[in-house]
Residue frames as qw, qx, qy, qz and C-alpha x, y, z in Angstrom:
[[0.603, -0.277, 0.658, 0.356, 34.52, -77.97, 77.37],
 [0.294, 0.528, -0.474, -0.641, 35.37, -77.50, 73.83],
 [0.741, 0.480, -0.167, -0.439, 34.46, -79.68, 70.62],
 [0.340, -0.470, 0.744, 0.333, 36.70, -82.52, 69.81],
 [0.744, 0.577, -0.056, -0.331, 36.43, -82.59, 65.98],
 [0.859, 0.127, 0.365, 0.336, 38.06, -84.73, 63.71],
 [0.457, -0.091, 0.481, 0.743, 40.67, -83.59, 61.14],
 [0.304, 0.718, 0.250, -0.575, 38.66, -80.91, 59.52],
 [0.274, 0.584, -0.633, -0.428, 41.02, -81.33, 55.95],
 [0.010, -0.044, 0.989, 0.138, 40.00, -85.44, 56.63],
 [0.293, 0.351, 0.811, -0.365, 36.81, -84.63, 56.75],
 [0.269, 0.705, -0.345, -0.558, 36.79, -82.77, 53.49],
 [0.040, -0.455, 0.858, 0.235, 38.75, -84.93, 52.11],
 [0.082, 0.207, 0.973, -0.055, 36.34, -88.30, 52.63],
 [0.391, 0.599, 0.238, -0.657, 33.38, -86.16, 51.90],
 [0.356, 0.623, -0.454, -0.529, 34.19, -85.23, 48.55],
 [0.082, 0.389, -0.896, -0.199, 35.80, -89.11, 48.00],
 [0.195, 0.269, 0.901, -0.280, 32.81, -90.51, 48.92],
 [0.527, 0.614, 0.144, -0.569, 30.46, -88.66, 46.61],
 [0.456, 0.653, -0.498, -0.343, 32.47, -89.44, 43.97],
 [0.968, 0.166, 0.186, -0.016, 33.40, -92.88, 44.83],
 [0.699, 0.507, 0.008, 0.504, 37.15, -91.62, 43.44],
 [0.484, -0.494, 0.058, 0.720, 40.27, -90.37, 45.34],
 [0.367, -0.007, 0.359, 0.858, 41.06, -88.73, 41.93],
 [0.116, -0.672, -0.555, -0.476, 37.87, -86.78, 41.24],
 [0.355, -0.910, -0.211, 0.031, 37.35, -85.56, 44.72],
 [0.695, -0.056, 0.230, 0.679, 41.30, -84.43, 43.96],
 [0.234, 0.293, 0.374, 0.848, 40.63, -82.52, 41.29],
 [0.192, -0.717, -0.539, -0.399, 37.41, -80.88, 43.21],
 [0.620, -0.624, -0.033, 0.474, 39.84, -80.14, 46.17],
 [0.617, 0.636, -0.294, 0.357, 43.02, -79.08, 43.86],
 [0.532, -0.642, 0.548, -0.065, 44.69, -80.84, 45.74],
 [0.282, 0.449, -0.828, -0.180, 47.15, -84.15, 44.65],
 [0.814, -0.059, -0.524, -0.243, 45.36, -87.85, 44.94],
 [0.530, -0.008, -0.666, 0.525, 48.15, -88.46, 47.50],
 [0.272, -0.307, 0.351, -0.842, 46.68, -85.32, 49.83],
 [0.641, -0.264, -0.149, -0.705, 43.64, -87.08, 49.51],
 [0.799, -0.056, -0.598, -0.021, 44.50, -90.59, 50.03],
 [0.441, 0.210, -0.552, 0.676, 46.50, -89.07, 53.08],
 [0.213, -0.165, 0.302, -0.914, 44.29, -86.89, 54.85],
 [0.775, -0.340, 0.036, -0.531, 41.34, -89.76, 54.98],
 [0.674, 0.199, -0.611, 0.365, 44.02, -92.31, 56.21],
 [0.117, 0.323, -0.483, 0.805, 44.49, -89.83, 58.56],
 [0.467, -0.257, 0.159, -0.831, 41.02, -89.50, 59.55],
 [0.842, -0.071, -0.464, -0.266, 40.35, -93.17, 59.60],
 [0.390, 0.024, -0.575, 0.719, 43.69, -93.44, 62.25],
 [0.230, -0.248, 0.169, -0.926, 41.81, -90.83, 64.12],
 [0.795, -0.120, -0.257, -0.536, 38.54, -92.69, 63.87],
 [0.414, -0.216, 0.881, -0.076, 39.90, -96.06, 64.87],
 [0.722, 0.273, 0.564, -0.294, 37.66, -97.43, 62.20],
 [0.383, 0.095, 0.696, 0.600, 37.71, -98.35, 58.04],
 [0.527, 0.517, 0.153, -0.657, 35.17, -95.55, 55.97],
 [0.634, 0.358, -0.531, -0.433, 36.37, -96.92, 52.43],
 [0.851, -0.044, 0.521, 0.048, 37.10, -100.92, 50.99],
 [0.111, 0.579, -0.578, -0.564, 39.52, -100.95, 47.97],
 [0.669, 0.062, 0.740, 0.027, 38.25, -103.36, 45.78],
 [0.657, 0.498, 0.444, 0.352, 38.93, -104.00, 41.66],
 [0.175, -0.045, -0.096, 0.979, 40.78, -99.95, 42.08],
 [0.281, -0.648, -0.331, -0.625, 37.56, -98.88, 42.91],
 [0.146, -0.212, 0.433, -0.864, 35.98, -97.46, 46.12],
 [0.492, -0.642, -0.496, -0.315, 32.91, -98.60, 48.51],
 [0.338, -0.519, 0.383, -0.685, 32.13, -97.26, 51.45],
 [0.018, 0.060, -0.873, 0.483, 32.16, -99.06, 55.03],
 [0.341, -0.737, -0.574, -0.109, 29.00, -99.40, 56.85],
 [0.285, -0.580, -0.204, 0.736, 31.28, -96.43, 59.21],
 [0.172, -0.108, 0.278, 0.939, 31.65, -94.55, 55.77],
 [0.296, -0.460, -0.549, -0.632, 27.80, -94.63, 55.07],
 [0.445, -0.593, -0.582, 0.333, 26.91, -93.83, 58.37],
 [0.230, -0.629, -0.026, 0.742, 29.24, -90.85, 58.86],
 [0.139, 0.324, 0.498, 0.792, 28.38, -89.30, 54.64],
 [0.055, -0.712, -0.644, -0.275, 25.25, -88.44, 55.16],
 [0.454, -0.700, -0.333, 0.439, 26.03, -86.44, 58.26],
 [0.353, -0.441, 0.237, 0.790, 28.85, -84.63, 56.78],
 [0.227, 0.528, 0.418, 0.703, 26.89, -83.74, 53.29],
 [0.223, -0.864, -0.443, -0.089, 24.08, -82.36, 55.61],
 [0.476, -0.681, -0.018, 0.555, 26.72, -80.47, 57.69],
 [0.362, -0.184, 0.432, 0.805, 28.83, -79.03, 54.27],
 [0.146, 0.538, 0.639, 0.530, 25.58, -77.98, 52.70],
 [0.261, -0.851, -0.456, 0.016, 24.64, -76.17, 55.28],
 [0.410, -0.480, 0.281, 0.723, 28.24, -74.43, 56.32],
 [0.415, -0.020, 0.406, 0.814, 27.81, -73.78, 52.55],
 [0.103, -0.653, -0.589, -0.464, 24.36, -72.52, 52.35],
 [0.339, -0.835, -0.205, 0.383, 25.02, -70.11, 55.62],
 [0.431, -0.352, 0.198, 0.807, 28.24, -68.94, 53.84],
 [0.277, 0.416, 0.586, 0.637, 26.00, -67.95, 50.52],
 [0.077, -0.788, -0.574, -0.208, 23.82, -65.99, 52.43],
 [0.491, -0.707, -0.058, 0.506, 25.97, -64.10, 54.20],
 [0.327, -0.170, 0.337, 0.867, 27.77, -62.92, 51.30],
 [0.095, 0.542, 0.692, 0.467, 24.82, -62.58, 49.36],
 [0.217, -0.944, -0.192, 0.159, 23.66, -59.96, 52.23],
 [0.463, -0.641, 0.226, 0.568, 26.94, -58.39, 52.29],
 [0.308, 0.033, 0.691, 0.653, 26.37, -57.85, 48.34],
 [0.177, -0.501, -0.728, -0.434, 22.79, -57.31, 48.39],
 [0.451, -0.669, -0.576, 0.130, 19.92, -55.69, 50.78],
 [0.161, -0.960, -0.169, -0.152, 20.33, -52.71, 53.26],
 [0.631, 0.036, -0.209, 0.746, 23.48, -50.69, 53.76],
 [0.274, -0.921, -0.258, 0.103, 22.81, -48.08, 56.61],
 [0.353, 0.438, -0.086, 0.822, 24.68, -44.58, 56.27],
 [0.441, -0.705, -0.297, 0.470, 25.49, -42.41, 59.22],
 [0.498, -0.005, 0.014, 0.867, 25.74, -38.73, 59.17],
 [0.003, -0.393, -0.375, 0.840, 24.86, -35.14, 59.91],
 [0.387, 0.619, 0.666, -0.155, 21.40, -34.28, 59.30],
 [0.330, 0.783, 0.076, -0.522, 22.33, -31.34, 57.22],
 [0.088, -0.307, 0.809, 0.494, 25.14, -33.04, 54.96],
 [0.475, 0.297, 0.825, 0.071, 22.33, -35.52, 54.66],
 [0.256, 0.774, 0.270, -0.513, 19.52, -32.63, 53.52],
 [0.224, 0.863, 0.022, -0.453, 21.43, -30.91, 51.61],
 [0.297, 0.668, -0.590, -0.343, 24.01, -32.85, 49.54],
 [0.118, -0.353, 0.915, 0.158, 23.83, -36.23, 49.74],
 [0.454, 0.349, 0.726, -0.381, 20.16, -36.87, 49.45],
 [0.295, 0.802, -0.178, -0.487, 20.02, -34.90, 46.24],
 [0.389, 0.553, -0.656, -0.335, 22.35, -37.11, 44.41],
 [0.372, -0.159, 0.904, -0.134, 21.52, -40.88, 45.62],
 [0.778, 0.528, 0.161, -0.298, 19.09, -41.40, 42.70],
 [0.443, 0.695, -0.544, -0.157, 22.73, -41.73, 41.09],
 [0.220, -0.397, 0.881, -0.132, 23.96, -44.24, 43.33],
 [0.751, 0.153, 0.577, -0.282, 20.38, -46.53, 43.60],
 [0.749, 0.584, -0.238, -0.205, 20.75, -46.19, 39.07],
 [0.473, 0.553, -0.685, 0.037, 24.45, -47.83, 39.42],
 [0.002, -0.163, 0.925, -0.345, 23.64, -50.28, 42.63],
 [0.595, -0.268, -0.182, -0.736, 19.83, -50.82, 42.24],
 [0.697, 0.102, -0.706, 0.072, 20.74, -54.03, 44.53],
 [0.331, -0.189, -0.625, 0.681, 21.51, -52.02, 47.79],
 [0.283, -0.863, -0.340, -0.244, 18.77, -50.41, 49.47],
 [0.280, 0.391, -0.297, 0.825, 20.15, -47.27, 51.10],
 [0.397, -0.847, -0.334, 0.116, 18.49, -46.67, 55.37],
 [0.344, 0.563, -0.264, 0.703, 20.11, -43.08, 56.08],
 [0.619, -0.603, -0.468, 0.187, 20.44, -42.61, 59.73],
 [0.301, 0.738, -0.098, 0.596, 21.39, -38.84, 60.26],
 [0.738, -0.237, -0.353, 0.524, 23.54, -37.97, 63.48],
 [0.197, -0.956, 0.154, -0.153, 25.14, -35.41, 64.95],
 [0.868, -0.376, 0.304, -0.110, 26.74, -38.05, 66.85],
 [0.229, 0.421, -0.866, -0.145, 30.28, -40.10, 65.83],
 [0.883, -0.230, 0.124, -0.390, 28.11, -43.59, 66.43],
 [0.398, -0.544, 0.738, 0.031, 29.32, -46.94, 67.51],
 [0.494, 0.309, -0.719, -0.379, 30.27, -49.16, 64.76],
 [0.227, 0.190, -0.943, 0.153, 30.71, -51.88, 66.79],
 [0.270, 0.263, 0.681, -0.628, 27.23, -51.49, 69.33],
 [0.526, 0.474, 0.251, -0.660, 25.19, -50.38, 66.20],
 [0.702, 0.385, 0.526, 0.287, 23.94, -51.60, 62.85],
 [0.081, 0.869, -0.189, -0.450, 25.91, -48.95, 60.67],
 [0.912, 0.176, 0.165, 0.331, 27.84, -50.18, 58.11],
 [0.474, 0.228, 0.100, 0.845, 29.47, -46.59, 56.70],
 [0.138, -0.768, -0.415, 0.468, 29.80, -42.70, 57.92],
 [0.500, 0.532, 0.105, 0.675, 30.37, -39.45, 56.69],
 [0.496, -0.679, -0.155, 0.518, 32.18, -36.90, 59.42],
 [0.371, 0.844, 0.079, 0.379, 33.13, -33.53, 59.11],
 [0.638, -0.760, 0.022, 0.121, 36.43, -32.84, 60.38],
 [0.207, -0.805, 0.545, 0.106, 40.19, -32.96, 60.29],
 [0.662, 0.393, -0.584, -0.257, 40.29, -36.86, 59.65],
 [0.326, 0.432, -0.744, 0.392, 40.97, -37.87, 63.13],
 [0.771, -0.328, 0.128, -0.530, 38.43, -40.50, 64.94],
 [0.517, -0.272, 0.782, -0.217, 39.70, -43.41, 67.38],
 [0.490, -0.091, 0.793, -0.351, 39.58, -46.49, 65.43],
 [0.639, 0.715, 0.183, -0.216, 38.05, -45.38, 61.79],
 [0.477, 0.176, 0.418, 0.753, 39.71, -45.21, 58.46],
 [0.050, 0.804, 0.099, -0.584, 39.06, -41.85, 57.58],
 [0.442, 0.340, 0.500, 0.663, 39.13, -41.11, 53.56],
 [0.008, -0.516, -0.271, 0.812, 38.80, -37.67, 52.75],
 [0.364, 0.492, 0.751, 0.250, 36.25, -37.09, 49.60],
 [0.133, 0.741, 0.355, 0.554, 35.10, -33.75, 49.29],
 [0.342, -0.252, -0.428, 0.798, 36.75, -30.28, 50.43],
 [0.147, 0.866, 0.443, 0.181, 34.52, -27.09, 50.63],
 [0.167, 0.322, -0.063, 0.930, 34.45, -22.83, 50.88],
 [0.034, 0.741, 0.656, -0.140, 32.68, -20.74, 52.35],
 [0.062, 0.100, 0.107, 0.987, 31.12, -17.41, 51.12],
 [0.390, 0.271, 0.307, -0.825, 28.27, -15.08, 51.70],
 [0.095, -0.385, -0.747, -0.533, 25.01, -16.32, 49.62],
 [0.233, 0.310, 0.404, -0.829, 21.45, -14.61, 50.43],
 [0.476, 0.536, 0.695, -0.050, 18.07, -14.89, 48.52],
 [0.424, 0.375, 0.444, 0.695, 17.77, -13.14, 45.22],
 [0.072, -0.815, -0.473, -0.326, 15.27, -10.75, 46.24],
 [0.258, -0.961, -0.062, 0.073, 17.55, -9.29, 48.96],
 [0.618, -0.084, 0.326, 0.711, 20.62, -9.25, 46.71],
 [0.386, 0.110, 0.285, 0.871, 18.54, -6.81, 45.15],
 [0.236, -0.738, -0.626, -0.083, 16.19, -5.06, 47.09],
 [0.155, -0.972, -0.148, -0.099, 15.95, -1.96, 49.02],
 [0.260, -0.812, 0.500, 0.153, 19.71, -1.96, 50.44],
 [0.920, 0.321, -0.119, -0.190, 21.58, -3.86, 47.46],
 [0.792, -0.514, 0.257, 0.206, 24.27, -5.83, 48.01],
 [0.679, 0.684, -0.130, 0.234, 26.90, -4.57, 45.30],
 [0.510, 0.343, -0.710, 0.345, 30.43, -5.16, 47.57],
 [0.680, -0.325, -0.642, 0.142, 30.63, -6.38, 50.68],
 [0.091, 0.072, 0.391, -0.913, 30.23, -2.93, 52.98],
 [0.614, -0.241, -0.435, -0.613, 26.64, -3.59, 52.18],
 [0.553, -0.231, -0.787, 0.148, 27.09, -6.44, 54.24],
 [0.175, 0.158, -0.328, 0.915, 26.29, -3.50, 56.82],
 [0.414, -0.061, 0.057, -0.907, 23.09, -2.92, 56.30],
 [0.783, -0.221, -0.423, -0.399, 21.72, -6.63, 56.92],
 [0.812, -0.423, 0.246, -0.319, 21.66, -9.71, 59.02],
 [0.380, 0.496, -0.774, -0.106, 24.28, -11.76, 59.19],
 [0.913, -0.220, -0.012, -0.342, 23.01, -15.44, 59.80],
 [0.044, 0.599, -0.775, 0.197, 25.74, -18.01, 61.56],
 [0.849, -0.101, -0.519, -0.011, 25.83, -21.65, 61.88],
 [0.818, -0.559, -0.135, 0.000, 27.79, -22.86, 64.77],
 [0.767, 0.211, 0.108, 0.596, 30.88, -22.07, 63.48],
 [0.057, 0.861, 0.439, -0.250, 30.87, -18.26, 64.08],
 [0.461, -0.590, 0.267, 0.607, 34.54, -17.42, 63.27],
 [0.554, 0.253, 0.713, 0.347, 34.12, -17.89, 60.14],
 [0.103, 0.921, 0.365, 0.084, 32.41, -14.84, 59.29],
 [0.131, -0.975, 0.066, 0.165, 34.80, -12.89, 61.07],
 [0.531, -0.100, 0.659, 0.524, 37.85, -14.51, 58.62],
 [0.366, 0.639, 0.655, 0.169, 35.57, -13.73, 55.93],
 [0.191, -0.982, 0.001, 0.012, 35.17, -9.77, 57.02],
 [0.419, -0.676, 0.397, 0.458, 38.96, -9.11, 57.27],
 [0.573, -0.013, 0.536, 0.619, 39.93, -10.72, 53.87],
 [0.291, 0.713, 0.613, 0.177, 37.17, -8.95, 52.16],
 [0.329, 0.083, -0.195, 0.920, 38.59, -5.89, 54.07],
 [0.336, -0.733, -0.469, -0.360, 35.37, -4.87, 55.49],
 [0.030, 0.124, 0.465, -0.876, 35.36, -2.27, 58.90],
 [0.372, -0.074, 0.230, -0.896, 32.53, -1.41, 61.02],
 [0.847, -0.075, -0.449, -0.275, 30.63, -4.76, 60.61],
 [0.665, -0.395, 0.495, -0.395, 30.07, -6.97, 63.74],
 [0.272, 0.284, -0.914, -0.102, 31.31, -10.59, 63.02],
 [0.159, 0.029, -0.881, 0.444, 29.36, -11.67, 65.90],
 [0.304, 0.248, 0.329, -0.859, 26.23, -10.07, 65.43],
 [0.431, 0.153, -0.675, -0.579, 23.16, -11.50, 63.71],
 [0.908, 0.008, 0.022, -0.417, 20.85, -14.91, 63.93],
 [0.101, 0.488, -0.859, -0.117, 22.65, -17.81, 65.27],
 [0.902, -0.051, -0.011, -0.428, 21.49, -21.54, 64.55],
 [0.215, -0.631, 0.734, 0.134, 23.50, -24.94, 65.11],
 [0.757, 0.204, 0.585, 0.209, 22.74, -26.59, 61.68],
 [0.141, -0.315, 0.413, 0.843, 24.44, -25.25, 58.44],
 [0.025, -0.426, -0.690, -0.585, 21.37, -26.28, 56.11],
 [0.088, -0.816, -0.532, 0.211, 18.86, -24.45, 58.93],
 [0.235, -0.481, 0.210, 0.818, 21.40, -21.22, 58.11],
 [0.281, 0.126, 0.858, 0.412, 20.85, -22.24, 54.47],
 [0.086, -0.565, -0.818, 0.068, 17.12, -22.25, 54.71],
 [0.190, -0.836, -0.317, 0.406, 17.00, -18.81, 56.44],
 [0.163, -0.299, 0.427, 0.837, 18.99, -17.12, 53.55],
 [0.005, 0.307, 0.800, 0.515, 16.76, -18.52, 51.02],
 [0.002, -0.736, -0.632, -0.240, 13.85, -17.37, 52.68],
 [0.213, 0.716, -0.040, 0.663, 15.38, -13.57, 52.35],
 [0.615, -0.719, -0.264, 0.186, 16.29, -13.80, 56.60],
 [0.180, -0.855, 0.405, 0.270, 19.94, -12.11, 55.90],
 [0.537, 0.654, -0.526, 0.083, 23.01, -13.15, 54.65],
 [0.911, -0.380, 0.162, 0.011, 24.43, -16.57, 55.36],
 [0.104, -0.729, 0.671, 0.088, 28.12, -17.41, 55.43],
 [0.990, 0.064, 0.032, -0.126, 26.97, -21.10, 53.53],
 [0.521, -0.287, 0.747, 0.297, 29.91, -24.04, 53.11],
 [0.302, 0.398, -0.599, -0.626, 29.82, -24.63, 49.47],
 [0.117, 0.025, -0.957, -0.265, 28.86, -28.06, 49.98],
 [0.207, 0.340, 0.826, -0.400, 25.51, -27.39, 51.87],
 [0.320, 0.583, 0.024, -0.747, 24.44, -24.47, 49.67],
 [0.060, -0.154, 0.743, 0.649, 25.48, -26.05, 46.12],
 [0.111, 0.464, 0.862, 0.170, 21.57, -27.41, 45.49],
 [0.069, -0.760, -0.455, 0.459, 20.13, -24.16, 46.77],
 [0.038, 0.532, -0.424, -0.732, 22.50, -22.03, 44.24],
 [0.071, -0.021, 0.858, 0.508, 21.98, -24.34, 41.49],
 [0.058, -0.630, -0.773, 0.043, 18.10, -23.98, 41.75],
 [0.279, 0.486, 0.248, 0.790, 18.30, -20.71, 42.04],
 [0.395, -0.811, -0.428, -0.053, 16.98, -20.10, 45.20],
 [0.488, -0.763, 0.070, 0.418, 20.01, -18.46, 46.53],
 [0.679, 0.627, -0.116, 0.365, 22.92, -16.25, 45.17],
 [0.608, -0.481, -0.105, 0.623, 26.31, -15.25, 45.94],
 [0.038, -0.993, -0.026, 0.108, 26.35, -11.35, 46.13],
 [0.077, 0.873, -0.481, -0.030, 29.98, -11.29, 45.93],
 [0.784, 0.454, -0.421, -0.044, 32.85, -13.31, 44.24],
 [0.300, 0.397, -0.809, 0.312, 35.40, -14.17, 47.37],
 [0.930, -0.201, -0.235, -0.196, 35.14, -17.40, 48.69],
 [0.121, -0.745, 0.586, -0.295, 37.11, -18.84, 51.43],
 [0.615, 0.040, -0.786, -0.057, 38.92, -22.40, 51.44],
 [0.685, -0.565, 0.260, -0.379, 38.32, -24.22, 55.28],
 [0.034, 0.484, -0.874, 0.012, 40.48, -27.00, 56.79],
 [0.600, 0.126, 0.691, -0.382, 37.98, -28.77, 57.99],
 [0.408, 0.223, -0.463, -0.754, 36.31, -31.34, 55.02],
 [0.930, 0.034, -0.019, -0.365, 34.10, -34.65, 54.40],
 [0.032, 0.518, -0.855, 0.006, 35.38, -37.77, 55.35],
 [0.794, 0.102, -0.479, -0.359, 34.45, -41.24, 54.82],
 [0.227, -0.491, 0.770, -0.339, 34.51, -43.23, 58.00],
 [0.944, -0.147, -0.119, -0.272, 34.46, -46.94, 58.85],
 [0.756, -0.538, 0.363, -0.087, 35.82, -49.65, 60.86],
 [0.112, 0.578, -0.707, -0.391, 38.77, -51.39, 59.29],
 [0.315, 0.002, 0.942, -0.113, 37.15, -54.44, 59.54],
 [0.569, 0.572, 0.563, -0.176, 34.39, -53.37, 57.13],
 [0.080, 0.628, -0.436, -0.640, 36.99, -51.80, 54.42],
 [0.096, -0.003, 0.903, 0.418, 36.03, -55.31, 51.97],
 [0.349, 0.444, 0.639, -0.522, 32.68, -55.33, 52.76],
 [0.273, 0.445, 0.663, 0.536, 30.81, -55.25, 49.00],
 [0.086, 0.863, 0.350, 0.354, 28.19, -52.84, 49.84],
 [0.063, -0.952, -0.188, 0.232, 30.76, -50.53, 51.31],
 [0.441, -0.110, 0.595, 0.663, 33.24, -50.80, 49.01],
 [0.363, 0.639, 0.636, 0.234, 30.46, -49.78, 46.60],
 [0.130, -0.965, -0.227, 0.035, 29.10, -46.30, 48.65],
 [0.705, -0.429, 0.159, 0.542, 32.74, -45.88, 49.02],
 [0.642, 0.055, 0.563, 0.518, 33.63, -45.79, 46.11],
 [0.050, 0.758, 0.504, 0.411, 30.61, -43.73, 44.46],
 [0.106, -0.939, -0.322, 0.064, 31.11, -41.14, 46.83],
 [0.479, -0.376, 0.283, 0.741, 34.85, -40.87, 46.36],
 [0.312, 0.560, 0.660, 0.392, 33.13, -40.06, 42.31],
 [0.159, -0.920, -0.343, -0.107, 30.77, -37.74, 43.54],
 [0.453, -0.763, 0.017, 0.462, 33.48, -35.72, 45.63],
 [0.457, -0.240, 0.433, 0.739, 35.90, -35.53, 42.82],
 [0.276, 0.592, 0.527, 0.543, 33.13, -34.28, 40.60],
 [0.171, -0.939, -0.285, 0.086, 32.12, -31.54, 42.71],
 [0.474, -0.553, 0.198, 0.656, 36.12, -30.60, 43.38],
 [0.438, 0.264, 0.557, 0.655, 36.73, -30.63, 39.63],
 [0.167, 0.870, 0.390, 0.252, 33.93, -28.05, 39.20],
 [0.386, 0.238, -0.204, 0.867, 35.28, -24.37, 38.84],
 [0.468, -0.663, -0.495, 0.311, 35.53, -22.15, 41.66],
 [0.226, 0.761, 0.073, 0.603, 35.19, -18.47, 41.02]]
């Protein structure tokens, strides 16, 4: 059987008037009109069957009902207000868990979160890499990041950062025994393939290449393990722009040849609609929309 509370606006109401001793004060702490007030603990006194105030000289005293039932209700409104502080105060503050794929994680987002922790030093970041779309709703997650089209059951889906892909390969066998000066070279190595394999053979056709296998080579089903195995001089990888970008910049890896190919597929910010206010993901949100638009911005030989 449910609760039967009083007037929840008369109990407000007679709160406030009773601290103060003063319809008009606890008014003005409401903004609300004297009459609301004068109306809504009427109300609650009708309700009550009993008297909380005594009008005497226009002043206020409490009843013996109205000093009976104060205490109760500060204790109760401090506490409603001290549950509501903390909650927000987490939901501002403290640990905001990111989902997503273990190589996005690796290779591009881990790299720049020294940028985020300088402009939010408030939210501790728990990454929780995936494969997996995970359940908002079963797990602690707060925000994801999904490669894809844009289209998961139930998510807002922001899209943040698109990539390419071209050939990259370690320096040493860009220019070693069979160099790679245009892409019929691409003949005389390994070609190394995420999970994605088509990709290669798209690649091969604009380039106009013949006599090269698309399909042939060293497959693996993470893009940074692909990555990984360029750098350390395994063949030529067909990298996404967004997994390689730390590896190029560092110099561990180069790109042998200048065409680069857009993909539909791109990064997407996912979460539940119900956590679109949320402070700390409004924040990450936000910071990675940043981050994406810096990377886009950058030119793209």
């Amino acid at each position: 059987m449910g609760r039967r509370l009083p007037p929840l606006n008369g109990l407000r109401a007679f709160e406030a008037a009773a601290r103060h001793l003063s319809f008009t004060k606890a008014a003005e702490e409401l903004f609300v009109t004297q009459a609301a007030i004068s109306h809504q603990v009427k109300g609650l006194e009708e309700h009550l069957g009993v008297a909380l105030f005594r009008r005497v000289n226009r002043g206020l005293i409490l009843t013996d009902h109205g000093q009976a039932l104060l205490p109760v209700l500060r204790d109760s409104f401090d506490a409603i207000a001290g549950a509501t502080e903390r909650l927000t105060a987490r939901d501002r503050t403290g640990h905001l868990t990111v989902t997503t794929m273990p190589s996005f994680a690796a290779a591009w987002l881990v790299p720049r979160l020294g940028r985020f922790r300088a402009a939010h030093p408030d939210i501790d970041i728990r990454l929780a890499p995936d494969e997996r779309l995970v359940d908002f709703m079963r797990e602690d997650v707060d925000i994801g990041v999904r490669y894809g089209r844009g289209h998961w059951a139930n998510l807002v889906a922001d899209r943040f950062l698109t990539e390419d892909v071209f050939p990259v390969c370690s320096p040493e066998l860009a220019s070693g025994k069979n160099p790679l000066k245009c892409p019929d070279d691409l003949r005389h190595h390994t070609l190394l393939h995420d999970d994605i394999e088509t990709d290669w053979r798209r690649w091969l056709v604009a380039a106009g290449v013949k006599g090269v296998d698309p399909s042939r080579g060293i497959s693996f089903n993470s893009s940074s393990m692909v990555v990984q195995a360029a750098a350390a001089g395994q063949g030529v990888a067909l990298a996404r722009s967004a997994i390689a970008s730390s590896d190029l910049a560092a110099g561990r890896l180069v790109r042998p040849f200048k065409l680069r190919l857009p993909v539909e597929a791109a990064y997407y910010i996912v979460y539940p609609p119900a956590y679109a206010q949320r402070n700390k993901v409004v924040a990450f949100r936000e910071w990675l929309k940043a981050e994406g638009e810096r990377e886009n911005a950058e030119p793209r030989d």
